[in-house]
Structures are given as C-alpha cells and as structure tokens.
N, CA, C and O atoms as a CHARMM CRD file, in Angstrom:
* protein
*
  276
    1    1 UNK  N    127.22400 103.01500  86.90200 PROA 1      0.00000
    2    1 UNK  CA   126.12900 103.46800  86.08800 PROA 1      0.00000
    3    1 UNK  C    125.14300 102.31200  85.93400 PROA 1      0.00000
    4    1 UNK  O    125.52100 101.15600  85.74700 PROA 1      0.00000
    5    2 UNK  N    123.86900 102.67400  86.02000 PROA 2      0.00000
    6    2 UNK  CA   123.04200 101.67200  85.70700 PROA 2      0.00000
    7    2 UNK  C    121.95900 101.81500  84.29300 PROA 2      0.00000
    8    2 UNK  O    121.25900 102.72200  83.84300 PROA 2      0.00000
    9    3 UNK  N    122.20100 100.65900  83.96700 PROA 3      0.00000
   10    3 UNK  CA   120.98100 100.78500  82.29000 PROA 3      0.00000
   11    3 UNK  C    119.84400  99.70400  82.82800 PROA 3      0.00000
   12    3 UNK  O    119.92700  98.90600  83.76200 PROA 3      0.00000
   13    4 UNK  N    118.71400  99.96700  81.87600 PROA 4      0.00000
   14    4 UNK  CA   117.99800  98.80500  81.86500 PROA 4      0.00000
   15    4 UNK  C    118.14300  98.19800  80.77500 PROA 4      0.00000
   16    4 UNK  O    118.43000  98.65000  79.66700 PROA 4      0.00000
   17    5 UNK  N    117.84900  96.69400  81.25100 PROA 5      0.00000
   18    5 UNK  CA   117.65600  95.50500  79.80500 PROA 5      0.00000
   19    5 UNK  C    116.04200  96.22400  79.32900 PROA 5      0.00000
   20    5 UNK  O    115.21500  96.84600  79.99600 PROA 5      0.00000
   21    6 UNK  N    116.07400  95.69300  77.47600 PROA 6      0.00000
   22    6 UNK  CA   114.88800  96.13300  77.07100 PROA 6      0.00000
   23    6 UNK  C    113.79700  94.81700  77.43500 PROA 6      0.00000
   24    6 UNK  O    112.58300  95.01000  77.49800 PROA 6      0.00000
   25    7 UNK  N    114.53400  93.22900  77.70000 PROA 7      0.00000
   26    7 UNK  CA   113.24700  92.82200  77.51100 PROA 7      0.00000
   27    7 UNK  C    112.50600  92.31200  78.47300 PROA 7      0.00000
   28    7 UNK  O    111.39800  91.77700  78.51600 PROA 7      0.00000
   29    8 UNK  N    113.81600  92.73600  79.69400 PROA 8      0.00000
   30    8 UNK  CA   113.14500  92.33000  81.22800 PROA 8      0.00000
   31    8 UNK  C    112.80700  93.53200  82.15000 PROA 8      0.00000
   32    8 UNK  O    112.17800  93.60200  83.20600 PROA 8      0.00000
   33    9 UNK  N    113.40800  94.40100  81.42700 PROA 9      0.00000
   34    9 UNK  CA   112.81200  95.86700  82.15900 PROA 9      0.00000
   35    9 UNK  C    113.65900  96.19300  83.52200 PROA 9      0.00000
   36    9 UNK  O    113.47200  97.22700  84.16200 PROA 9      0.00000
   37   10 UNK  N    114.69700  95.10200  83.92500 PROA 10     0.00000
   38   10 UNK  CA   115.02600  95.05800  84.88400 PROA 10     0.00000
   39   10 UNK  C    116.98300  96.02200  84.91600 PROA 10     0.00000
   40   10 UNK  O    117.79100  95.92400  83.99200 PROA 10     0.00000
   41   11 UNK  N    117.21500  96.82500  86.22000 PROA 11     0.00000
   42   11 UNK  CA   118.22000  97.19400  85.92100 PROA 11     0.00000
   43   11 UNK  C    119.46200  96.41900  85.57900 PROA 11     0.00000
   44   11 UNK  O    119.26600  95.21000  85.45800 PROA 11     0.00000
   45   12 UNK  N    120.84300  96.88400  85.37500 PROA 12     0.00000
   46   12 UNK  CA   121.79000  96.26700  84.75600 PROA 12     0.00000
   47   12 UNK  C    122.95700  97.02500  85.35300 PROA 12     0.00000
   48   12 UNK  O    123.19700  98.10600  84.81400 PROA 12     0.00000
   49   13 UNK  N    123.86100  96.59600  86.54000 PROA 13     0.00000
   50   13 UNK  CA   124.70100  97.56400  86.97100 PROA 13     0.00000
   51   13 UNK  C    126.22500  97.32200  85.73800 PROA 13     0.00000
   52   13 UNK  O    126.86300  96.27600  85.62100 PROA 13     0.00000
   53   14 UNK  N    126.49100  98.72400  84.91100 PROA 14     0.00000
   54   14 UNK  CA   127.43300  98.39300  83.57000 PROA 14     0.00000
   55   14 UNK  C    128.46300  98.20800  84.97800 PROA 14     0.00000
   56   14 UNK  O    128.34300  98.63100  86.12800 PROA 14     0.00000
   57   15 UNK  N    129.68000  97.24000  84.19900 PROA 15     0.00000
   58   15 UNK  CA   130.89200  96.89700  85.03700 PROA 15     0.00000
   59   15 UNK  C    131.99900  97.54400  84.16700 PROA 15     0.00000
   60   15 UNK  O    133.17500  97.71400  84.48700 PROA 15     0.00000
   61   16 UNK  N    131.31700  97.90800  82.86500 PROA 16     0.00000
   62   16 UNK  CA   132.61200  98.08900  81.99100 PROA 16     0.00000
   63   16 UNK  C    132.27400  99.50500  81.01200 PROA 16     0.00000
   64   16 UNK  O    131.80900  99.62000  79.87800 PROA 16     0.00000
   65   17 UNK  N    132.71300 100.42900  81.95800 PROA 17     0.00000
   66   17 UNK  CA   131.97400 101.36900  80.93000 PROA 17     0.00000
   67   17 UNK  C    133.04400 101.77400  79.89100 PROA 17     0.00000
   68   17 UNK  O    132.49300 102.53800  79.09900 PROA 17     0.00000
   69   18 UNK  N    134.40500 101.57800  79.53800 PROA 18     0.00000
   70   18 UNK  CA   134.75600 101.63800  78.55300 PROA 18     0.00000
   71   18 UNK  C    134.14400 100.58100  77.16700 PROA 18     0.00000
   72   18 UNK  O    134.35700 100.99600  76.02700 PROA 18     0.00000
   73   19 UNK  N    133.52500  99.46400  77.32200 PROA 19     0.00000
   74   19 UNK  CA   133.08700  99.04900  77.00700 PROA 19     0.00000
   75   19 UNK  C    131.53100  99.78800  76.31400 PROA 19     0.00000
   76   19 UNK  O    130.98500  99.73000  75.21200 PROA 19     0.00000
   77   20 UNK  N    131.26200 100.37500  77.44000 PROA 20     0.00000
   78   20 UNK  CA   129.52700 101.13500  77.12700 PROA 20     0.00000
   79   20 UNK  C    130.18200 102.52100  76.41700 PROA 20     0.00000
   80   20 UNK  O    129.32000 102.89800  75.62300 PROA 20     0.00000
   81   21 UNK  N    130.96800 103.14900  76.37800 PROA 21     0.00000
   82   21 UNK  CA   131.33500 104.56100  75.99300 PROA 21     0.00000
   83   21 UNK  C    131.54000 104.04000  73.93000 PROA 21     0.00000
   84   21 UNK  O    131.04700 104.50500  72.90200 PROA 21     0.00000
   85   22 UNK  N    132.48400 102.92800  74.21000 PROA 22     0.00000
   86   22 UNK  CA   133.38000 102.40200  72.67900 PROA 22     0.00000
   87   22 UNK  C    132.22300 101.64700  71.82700 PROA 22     0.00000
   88   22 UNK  O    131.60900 100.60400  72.05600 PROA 22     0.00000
   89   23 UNK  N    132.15500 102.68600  70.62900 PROA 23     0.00000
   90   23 UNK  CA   130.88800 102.39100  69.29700 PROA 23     0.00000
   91   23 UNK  C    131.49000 100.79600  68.70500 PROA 23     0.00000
   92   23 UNK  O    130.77300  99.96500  68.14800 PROA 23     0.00000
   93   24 UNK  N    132.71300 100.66200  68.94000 PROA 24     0.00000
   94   24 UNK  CA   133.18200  98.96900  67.91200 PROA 24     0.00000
   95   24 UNK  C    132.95700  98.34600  69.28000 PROA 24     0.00000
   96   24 UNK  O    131.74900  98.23100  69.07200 PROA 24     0.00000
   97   25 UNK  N    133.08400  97.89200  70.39100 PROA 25     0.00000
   98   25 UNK  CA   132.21800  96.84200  71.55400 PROA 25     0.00000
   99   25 UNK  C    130.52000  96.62900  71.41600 PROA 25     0.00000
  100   25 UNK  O    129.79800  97.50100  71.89800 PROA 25     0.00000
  101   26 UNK  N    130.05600  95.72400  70.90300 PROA 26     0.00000
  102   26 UNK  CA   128.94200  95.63900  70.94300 PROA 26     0.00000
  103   26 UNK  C    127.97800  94.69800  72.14400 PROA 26     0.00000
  104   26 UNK  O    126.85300  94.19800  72.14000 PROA 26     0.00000
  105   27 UNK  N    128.83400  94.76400  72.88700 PROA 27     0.00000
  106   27 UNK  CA   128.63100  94.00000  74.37200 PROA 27     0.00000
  107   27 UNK  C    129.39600  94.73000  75.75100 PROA 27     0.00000
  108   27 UNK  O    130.58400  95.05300  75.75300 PROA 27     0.00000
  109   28 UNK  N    128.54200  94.89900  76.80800 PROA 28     0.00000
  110   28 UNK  CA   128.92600  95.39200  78.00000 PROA 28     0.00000
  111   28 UNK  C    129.07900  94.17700  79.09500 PROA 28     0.00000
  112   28 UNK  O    128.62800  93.03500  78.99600 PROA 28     0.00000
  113   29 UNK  N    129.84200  94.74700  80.16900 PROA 29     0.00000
  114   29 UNK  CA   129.71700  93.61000  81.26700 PROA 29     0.00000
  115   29 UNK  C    128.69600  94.13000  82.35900 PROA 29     0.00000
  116   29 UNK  O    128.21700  95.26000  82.45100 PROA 29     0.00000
  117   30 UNK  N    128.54500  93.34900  82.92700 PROA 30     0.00000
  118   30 UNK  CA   127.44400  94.19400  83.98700 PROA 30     0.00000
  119   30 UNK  C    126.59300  92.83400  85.11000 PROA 30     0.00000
  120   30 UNK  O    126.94600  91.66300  85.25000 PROA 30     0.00000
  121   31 UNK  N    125.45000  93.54000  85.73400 PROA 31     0.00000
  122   31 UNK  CA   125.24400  92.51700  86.74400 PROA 31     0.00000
  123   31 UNK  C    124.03700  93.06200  86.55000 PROA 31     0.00000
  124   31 UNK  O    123.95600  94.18900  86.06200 PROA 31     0.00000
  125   32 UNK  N    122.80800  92.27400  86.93900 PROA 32     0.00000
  126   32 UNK  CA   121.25400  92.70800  87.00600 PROA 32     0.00000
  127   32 UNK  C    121.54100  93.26600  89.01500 PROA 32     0.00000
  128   32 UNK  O    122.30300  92.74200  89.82700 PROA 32     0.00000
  129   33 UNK  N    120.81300  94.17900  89.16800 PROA 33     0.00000
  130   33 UNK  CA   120.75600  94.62700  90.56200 PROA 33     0.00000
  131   33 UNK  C    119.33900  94.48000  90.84100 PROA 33     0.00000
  132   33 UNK  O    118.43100  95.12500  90.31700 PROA 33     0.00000
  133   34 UNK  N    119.23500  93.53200  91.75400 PROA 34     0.00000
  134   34 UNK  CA   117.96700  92.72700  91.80100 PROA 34     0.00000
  135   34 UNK  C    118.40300  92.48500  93.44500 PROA 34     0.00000
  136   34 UNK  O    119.51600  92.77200  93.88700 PROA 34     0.00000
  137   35 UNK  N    117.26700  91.88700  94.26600 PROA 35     0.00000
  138   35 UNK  CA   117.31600  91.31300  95.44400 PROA 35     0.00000
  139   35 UNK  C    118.32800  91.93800  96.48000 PROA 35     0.00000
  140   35 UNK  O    118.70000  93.10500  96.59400 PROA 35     0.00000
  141   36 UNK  N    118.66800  90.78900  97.21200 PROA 36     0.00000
  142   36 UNK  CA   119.82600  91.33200  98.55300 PROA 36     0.00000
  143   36 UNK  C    121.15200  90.73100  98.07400 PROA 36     0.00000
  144   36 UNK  O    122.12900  91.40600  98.39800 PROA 36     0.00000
  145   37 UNK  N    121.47200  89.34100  97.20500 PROA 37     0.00000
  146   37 UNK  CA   122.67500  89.44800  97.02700 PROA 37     0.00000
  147   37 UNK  C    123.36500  89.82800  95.74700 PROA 37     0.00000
  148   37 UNK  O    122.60100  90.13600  94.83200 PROA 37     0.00000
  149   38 UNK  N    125.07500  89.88300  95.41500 PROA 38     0.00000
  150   38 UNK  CA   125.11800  90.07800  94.71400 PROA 38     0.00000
  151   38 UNK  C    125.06300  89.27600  93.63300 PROA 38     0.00000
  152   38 UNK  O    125.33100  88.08800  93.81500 PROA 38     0.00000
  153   39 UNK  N    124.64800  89.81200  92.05400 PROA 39     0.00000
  154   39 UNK  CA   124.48300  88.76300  91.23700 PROA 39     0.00000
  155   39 UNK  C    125.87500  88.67300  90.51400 PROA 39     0.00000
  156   39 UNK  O    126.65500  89.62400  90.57900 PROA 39     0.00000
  157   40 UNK  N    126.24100  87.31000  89.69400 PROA 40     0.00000
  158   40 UNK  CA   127.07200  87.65000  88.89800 PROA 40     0.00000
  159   40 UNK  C    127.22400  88.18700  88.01300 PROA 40     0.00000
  160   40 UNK  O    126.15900  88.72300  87.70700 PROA 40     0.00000
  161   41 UNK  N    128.13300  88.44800  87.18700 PROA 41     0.00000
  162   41 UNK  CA   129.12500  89.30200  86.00000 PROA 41     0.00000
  163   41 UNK  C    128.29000  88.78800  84.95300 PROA 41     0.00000
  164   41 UNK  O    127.85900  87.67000  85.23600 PROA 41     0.00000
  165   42 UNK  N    127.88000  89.27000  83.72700 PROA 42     0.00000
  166   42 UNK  CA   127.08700  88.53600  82.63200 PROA 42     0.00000
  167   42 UNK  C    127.28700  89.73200  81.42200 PROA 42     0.00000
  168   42 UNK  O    127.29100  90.95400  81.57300 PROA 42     0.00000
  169   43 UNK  N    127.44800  88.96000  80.21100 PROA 43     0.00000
  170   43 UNK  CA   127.71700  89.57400  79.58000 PROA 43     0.00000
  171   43 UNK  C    126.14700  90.34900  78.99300 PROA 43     0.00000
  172   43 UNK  O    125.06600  89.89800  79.37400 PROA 43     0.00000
  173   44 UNK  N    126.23600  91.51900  78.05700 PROA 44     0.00000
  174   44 UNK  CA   125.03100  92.13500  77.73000 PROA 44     0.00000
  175   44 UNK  C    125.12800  92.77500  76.43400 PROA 44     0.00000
  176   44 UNK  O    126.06900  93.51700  76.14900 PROA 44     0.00000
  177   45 UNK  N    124.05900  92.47200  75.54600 PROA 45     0.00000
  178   45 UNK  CA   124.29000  93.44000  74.38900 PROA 45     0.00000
  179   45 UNK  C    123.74600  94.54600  74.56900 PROA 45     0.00000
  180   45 UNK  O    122.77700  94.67300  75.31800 PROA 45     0.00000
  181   46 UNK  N    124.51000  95.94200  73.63100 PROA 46     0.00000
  182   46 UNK  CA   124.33200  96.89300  74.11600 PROA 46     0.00000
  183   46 UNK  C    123.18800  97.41800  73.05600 PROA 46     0.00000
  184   46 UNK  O    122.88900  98.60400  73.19600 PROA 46     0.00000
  185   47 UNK  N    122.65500  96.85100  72.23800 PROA 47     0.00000
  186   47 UNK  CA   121.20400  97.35100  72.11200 PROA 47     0.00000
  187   47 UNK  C    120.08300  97.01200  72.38000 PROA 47     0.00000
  188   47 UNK  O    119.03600  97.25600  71.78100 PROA 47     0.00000
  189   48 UNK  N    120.28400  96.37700  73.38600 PROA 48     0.00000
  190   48 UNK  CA   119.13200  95.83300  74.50700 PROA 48     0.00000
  191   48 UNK  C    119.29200  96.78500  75.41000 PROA 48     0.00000
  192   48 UNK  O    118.46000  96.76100  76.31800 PROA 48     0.00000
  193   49 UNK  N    120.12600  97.65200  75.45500 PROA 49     0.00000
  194   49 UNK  CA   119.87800  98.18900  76.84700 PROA 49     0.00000
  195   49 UNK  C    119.34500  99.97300  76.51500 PROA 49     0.00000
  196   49 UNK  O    119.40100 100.68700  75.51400 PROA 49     0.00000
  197   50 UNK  N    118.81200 100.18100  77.98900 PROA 50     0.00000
  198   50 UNK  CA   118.24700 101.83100  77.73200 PROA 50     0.00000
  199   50 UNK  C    118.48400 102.18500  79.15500 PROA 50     0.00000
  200   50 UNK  O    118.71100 101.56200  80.19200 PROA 50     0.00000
  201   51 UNK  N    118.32400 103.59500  78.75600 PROA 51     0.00000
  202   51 UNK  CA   118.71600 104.07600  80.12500 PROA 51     0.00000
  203   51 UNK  C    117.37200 103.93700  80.68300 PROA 51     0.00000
  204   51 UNK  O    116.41300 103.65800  79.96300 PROA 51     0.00000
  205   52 UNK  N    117.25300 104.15800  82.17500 PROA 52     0.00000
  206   52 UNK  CA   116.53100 104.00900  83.27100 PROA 52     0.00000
  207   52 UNK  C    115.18100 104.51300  83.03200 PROA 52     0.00000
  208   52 UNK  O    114.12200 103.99000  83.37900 PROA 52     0.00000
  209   53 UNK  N    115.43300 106.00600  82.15300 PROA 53     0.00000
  210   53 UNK  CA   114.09700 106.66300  81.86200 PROA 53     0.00000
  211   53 UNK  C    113.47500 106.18200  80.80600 PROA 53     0.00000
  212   53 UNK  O    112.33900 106.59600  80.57400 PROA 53     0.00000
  213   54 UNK  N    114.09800 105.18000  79.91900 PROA 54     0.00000
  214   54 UNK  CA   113.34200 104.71100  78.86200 PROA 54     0.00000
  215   54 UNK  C    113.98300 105.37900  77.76800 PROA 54     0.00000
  216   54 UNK  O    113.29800 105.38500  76.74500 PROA 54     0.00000
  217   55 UNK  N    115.09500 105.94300  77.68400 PROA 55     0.00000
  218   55 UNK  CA   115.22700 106.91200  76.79800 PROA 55     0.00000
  219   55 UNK  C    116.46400 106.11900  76.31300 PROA 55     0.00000
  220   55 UNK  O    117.11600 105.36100  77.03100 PROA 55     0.00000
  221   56 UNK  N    116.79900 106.47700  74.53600 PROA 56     0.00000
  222   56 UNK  CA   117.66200 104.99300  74.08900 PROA 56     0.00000
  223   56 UNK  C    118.96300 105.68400  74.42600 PROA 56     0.00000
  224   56 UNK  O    119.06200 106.84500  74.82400 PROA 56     0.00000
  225   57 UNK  N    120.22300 104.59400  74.16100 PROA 57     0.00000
  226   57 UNK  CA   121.72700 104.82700  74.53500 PROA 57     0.00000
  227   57 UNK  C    122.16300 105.79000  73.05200 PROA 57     0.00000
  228   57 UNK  O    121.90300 105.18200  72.01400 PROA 57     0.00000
  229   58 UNK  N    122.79000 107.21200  72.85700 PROA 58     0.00000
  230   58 UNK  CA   123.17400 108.18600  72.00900 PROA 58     0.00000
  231   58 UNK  C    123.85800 106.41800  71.19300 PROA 58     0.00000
  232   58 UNK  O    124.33300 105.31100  71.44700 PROA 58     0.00000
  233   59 UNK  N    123.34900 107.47100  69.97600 PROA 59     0.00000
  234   59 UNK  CA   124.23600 106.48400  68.65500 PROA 59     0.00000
  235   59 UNK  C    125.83300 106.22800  69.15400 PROA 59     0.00000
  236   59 UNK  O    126.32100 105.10500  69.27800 PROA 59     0.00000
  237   60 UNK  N    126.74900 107.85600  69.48700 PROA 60     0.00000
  238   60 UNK  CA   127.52000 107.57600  69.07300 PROA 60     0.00000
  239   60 UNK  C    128.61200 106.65300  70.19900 PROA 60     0.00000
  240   60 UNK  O    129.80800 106.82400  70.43800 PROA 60     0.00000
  241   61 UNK  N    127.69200 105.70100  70.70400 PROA 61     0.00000
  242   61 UNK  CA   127.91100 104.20800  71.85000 PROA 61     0.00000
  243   61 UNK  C    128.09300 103.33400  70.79500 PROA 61     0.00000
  244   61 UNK  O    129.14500 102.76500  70.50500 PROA 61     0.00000
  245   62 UNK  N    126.83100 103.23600  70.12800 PROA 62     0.00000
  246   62 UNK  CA   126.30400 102.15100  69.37700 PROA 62     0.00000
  247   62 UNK  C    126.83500 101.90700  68.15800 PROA 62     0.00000
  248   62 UNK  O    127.20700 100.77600  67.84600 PROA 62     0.00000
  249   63 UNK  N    126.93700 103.11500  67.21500 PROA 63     0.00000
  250   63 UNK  CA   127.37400 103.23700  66.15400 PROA 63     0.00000
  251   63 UNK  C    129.11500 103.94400  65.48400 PROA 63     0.00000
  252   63 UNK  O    129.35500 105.14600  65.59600 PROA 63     0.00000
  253   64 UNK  N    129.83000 103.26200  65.02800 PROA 64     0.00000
  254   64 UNK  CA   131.30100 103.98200  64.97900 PROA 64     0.00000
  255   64 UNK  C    131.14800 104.36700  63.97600 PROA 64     0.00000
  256   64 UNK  O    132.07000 105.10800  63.63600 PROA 64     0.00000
  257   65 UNK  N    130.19200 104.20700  63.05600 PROA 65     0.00000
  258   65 UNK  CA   130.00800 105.10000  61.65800 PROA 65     0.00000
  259   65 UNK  C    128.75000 106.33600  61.64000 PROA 65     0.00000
  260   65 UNK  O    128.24700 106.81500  60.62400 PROA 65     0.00000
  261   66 UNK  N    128.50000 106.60000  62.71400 PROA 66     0.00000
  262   66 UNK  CA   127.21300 107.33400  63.21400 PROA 66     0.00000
  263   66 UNK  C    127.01100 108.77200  62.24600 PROA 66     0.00000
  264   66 UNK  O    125.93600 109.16900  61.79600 PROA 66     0.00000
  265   67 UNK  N    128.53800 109.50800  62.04500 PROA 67     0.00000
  266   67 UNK  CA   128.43200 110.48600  61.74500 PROA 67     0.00000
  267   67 UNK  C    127.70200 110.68000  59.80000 PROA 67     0.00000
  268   67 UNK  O    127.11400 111.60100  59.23500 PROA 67     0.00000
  269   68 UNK  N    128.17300 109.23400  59.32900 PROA 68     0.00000
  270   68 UNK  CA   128.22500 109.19300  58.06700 PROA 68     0.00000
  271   68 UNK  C    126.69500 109.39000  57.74600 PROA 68     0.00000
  272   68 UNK  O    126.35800 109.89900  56.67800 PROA 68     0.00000
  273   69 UNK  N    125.63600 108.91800  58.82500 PROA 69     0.00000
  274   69 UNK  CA   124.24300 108.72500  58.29500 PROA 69     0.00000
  275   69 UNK  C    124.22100 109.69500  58.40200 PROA 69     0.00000
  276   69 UNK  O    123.20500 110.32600  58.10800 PROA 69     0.00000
C-alpha cells in the first residue's frame, strides 16, 4: 500500500500495515518510492501521512478512542 507524506508530498511504500491498520501504533514503517533504487526502511508518523488522493487516513487508524468523540 502506498500513502503520501504530508510535508513532502512524496509517496511512502507502508512496510507495516499492521502497524497502519492499529489506532495505539502511532508510527508506520515504510520506504519513500522515489527514483530507480531501493530506498531504505524509515520510520513514519502516521499523521503525516494521507492517502494518495489527498484524502486523510479514517480516524479509526489514528484514534483508539475514536468512537467516544
């Protein structure tokens, strides 16, 4: 799956999507997919990131108390 970072605009291939699915992880693993080689593993916070269309990641990623608001 790929997200974008918010402040480089650039994609983010997730490495860990249990990580991206689970509201208590507030960090994903992942790689920028850029150029011809591969980049390394880097960690990412997950409210920097959006999906591809610009459109934000569902709360209930982000938030483990989501339902309460």
């Amino acid at each position: 799956m790929f997200l974008m970072q918010k402040s480089s605009e650039k994609l983010v291939e997730v490495l860990s999507l249990g990580d991206l699915f689970n509201p208590n992880h507030t960090e994903i693993i992942g790689r920028f997919h850029a150029g011809e080689e591969m980049q390394d593993a880097e960690k990412f916070a997950k409210e920097q990131m959006l999906f591809p269309s610009g459109e934000p990641l569902p709360q209930c990623w982000l938030d483990s108390k989501y339902r309460q608001h």
